[in-house]
C-alpha positions in Angstrom: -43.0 91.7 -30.3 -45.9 93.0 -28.3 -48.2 91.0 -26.3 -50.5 88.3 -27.8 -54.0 87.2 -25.6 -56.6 84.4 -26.3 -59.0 83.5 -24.1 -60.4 80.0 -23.8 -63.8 78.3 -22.2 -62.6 75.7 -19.3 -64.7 72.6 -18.7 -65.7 72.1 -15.3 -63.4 69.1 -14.8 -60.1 71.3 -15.7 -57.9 73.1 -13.4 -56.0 76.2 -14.0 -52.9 74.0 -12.1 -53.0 71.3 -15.2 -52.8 73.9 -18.0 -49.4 75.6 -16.3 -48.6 72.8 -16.1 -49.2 71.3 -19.6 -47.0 74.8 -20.6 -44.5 74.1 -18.0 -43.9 70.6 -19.8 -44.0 71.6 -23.5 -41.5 74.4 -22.5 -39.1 72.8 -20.5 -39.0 69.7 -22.4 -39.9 70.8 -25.9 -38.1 73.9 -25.9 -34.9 73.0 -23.5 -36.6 76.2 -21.3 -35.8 76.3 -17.5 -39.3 77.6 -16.4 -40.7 78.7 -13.1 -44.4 79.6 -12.3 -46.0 81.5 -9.3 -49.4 81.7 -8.3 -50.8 85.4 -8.3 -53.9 87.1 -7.2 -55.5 86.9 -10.6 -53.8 83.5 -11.9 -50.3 82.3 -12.1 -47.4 83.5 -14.1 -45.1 81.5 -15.8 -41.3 83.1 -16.9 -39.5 80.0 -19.3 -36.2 80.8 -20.8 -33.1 79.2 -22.7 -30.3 79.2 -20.7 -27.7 82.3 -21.1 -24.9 80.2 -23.1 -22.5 81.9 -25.4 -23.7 80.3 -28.6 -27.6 80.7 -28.2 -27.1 84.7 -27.2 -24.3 85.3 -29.8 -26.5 83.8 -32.3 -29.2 84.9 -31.5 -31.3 82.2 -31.2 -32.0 82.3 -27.4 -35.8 81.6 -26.5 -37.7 83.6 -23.2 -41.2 84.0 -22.6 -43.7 85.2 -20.2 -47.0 83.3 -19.3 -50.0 85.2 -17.7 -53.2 83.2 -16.9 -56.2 84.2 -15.9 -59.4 82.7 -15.1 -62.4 84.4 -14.2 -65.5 81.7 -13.5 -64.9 79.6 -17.0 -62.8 81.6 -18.5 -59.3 81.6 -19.0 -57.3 84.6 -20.8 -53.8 83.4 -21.8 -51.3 86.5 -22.2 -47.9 85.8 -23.7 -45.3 88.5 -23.5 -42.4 90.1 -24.4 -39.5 87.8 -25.3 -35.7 88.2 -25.7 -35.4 90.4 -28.6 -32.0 92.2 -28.1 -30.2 89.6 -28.6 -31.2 88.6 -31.6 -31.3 92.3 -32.7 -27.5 92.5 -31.6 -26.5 89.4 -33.9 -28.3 90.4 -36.7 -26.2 93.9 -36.4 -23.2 92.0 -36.1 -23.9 89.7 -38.8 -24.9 92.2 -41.3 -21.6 94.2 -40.7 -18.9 91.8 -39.5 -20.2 87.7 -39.9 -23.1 87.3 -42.5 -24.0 83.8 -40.8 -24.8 85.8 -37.7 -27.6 87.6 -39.5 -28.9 84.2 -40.3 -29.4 82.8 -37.1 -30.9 86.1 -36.1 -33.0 85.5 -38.3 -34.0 81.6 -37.5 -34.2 82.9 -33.5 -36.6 86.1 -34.5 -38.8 83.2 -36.3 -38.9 80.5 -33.4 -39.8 83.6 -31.1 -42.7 85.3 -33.3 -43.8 81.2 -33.6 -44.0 80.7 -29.4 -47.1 81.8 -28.7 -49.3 80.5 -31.2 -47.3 77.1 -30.0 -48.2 78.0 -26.6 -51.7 78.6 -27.2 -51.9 75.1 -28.9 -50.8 73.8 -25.7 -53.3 75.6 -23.6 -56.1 74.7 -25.9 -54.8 70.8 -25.9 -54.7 70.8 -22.3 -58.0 72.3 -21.7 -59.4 69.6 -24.7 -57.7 66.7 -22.5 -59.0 68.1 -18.6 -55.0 68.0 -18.4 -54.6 64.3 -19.0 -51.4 63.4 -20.6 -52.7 61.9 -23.6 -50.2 59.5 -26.0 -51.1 59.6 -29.8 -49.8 57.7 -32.2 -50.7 57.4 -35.9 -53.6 55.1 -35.3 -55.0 57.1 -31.6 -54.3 57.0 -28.1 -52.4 53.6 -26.9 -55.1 52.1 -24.9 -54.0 51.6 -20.9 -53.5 47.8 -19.6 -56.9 46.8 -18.5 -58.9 49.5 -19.9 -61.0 48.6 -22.7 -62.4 50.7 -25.9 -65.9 52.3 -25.9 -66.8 51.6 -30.0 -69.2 54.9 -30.0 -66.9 57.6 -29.0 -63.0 56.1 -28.1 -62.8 56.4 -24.9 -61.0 53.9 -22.6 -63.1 52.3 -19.5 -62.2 49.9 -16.9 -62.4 46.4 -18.2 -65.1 45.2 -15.9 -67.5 48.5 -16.8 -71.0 47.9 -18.2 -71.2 51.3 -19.7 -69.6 53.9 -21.3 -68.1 56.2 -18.4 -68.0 59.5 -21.3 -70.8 59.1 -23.1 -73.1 56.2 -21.6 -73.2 53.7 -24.2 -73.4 50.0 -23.5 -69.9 48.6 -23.8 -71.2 45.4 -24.1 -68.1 42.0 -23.7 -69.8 39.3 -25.1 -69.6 37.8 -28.6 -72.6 38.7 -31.3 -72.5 35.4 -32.4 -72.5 33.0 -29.9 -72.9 35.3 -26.3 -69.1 33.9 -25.2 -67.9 36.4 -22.4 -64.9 38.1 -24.3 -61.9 39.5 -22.8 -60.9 43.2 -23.3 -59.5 44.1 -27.2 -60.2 40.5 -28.2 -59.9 40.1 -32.1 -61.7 36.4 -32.5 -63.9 34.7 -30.2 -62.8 32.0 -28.7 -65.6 30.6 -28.2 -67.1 30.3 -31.6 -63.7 31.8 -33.5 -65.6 34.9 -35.2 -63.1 37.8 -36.3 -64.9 40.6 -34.2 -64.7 44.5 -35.3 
């Protein structure tokens, strides 16, 4: 496997910190990766691997990786390196001559390995989409915070007593079309005037 790199535009309201840590996350929680990240000169680097037990390594379906970033002014270049390819060479040499299963799970650890870093730069990208936020999605959007309330234009959630749109400036306006009854945040009907609202 040689080296992948993609570079990536950061908004002025992300830091490099969030985005290691976004990869941090996914690897050590996603992957079952002990990770460990240092700042550099030109960035960080992040080294994440599976841990060395018998199964994983005979099978060959161990999982290492190593993280470069690098941002110069808005850019960020994301290098992912070399992995652990020996030991999946080694069981798929094993399993061709001695246990055919081995050669298998080769197989399955050379594809999670080669599919890393275009997982990785998924992450990165997310991160750098979300200014590092943790974001929750579930099949119908984000799960909107206690006390935050909706904008209607573009989704995003503002504090309940806000007059205005804090992303994109747009009257968030709390009162019922019908009848002007001050509503309370995510309010289906009116109860003032019992109108099913939108």
């Amino acid at each position: 496997m040689s080296n992948e790199s993609r570079s990536f535009r950061m908004g002025p309201d992300v830091s490099l910190e969030s985005v290691v840590k976004a990869v941090e996350t996914f690897c050590s929680v996603d992957k079952s990766m002990e990770t460990h990240s240092e700042q550099t000169t030109e960035g960080y680097v992040l080294q994440a691997s599976q841990a060395k037990d018998g199964w994983r390594t005979i099978s060959g379906t161990r999982l290492a990786i190593t993280v470069h970033f690098m941002q110069v002014d808005d850019m960020l270049n994301v290098t992912v390196g070399e992995g652990q390819w020996t030991d999946k060479i080694g069981a798929a040499a094993v399993g061709i001559l001695a246990v055919p299963p081995l050669a298998v799970t080769a197989g399955i650890g050379a594809y999670r390995q080669k599919k890393l870093p275009s997982e990785i730069f998924a992450v990165v990208e997310k991160a750098i989409y979300t200014s590092g936020r943790q974001i929750v999605i579930n099949g119908s959007g984000s799960v909107v915070q206690a006390g935050k309330i909706v904008c209607p234009k573009c989704k995003s959630q503002n504090v309940a007593e806000a007059k205005f749109c804090l992303n994109c400036g747009s009257a968030l306006d709390n009162t019922c079309p019908d009848c002007g009854f001050q509503l309370a945040p995510n309010s289906r009907f009116c109860p003032g005037c019992g109108k099913q609202l939108g």
